[in-house]
C-alpha positions as CSV (number, residue, x, y, z in Angstrom):
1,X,84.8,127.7,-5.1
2,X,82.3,129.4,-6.9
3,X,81.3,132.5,-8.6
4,X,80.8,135.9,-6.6
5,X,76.9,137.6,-6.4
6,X,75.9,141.0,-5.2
7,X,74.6,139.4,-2.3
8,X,78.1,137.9,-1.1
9,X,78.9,142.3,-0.8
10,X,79.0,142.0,3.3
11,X,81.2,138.9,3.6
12,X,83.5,140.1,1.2
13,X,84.1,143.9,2.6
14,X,84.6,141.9,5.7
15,X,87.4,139.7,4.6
16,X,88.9,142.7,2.8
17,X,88.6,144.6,5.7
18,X,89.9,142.1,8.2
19,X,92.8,141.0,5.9
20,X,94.0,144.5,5.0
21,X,93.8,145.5,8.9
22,X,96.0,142.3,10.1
23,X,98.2,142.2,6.9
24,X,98.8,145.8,6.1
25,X,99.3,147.3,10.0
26,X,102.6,148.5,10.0
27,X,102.9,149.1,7.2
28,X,100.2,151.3,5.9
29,X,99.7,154.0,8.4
30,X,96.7,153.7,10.9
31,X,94.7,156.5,9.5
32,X,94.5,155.1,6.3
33,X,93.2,152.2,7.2
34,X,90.7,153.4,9.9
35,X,89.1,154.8,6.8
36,X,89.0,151.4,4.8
37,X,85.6,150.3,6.5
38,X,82.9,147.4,6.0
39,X,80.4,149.7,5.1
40,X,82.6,151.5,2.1
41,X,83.5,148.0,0.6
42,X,80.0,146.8,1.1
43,X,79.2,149.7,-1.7
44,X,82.0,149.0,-3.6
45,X,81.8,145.1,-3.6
46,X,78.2,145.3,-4.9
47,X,79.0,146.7,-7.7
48,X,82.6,145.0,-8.3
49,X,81.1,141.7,-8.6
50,X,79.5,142.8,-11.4
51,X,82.3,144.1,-13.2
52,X,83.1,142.4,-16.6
53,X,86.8,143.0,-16.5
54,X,87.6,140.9,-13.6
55,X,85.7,138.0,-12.0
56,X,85.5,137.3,-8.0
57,X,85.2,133.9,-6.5
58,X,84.9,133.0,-2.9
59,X,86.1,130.0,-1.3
60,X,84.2,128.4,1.8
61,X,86.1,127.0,5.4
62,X,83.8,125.9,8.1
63,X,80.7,126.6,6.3
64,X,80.9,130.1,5.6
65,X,82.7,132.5,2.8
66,X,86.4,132.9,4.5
67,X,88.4,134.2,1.4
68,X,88.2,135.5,-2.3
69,X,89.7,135.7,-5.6
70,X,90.1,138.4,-7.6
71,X,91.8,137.7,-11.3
72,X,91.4,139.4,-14.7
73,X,93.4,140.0,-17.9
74,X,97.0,141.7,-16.9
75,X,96.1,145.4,-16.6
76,X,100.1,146.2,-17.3
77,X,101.3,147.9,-20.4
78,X,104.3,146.2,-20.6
79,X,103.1,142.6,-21.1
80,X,101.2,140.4,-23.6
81,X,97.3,141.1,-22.3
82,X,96.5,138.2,-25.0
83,X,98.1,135.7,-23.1
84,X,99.0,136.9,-19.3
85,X,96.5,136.8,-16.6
86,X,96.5,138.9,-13.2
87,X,95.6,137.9,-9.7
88,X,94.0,141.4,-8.7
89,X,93.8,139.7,-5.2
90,X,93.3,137.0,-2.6
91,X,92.1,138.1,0.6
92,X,91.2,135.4,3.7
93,X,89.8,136.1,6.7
94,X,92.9,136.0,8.9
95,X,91.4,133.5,11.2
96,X,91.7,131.3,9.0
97,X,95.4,131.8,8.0
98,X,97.3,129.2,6.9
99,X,94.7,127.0,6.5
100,X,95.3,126.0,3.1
101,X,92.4,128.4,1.8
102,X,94.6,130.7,0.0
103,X,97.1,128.0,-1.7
104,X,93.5,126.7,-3.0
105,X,92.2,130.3,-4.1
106,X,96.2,130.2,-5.8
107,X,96.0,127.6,-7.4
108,X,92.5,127.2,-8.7
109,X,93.1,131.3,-10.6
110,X,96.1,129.5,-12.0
111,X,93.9,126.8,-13.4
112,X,91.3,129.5,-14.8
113,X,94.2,131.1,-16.0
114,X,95.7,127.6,-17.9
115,X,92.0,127.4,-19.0
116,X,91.9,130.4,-20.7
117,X,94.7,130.2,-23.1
118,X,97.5,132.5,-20.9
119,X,101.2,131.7,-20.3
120,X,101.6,133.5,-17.4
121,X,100.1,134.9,-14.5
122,X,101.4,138.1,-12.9
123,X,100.5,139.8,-9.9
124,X,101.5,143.0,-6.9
125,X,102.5,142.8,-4.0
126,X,103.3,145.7,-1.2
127,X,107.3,144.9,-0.7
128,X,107.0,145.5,2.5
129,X,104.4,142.7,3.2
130,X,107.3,140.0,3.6
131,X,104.5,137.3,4.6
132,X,102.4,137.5,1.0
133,X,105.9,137.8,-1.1
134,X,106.7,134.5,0.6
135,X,103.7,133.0,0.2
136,X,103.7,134.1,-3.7
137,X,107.3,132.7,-3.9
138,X,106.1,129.4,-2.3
139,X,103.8,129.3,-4.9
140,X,106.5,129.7,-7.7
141,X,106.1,133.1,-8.6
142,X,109.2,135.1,-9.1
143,X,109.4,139.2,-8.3
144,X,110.2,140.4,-12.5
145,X,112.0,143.5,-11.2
146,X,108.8,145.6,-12.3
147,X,107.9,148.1,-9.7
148,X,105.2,151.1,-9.0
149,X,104.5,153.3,-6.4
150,X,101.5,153.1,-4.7
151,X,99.4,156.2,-2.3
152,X,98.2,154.2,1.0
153,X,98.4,157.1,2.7
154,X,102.0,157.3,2.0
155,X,103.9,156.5,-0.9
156,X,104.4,152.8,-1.0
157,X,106.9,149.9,-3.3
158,X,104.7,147.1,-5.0
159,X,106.7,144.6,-6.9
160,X,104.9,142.7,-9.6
161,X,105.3,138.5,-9.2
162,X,105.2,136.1,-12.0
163,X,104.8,133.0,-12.8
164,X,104.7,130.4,-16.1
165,X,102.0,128.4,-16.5
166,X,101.9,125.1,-17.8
């Protein structure tokens, strides 16, 4: 695992793009997610990687980039920033699905996380997505009862997870 570059952009907004298409159809309608393209999270991943408020890592399978982390401080108002952490994401390319590459991706931003001084890590997840909640849960992380709605074209439920750390 390493640290994300600018020039990593292109792989990235294709995981993103694959992983949101296969996880998310279904449940967010098709016309929102026609419009979530390579090209649009090229842009945005160039400059994400960048960003000082969260940091991206990608993990290799097979000898290319096949998923990423996202993690930051806990962006929530209701918890102690000092000493919670957030998974803002972990997207693989679903080919390589239950491979192990996202329970690595886990379990290394848990590790940062230890590293850093926090308690607890915290993330969202679409309650509809029954296939991430129960690879969260497998993963120890508990649903806190904190919800929020989210526009993906329509109004969707995210639960937040979270989990102690040691």
């Amino acid at each position: 695992m390493r640290r994300a570059i600018p020039a990593d952009a292109p792989a990235l907004a294709v995981i993103h793009v694959a992983a949101w298409h296969a996880a998310y159809r279904g449940i967010v309608p098709d016309s929102y997610l026609e419009q979530f393209t390579v090209e649009g999270r090229t842009k945005r991943f160039r400059e994400f990687v960048n960003d000082s408020a969260a940091k991206t890592y990608v993990a290799e399978f097979d000898g290319r980039i096949a998923g990423f982390l996202t993690l930051g401080a806990c962006r929530d108002s209701d918890v102690k920033r000092s000493t919670t952490g957030e998974i803002w994401g972990i997207y693989i390319l679903p080919e390589v699905w239950r491979r192990g590459v996202g329970r690595f991706l886990c379990e290394q931003g848990q590790n940062m996380f230890a590293s850093m001084n926090f308690t607890a890590a915290t993330l969202w997840v679409l309650e509809a997505n029954l296939p991430a909640r129960g690879f969260y849960e497998a993963m120890g992380f508990k649903a806190d009862g904190a919800t929020k709605e989210l526009i993906l074209g329509i109004p969707l439920t995210a639960i937040r997870y979270r989990k102690r750390l040691r």
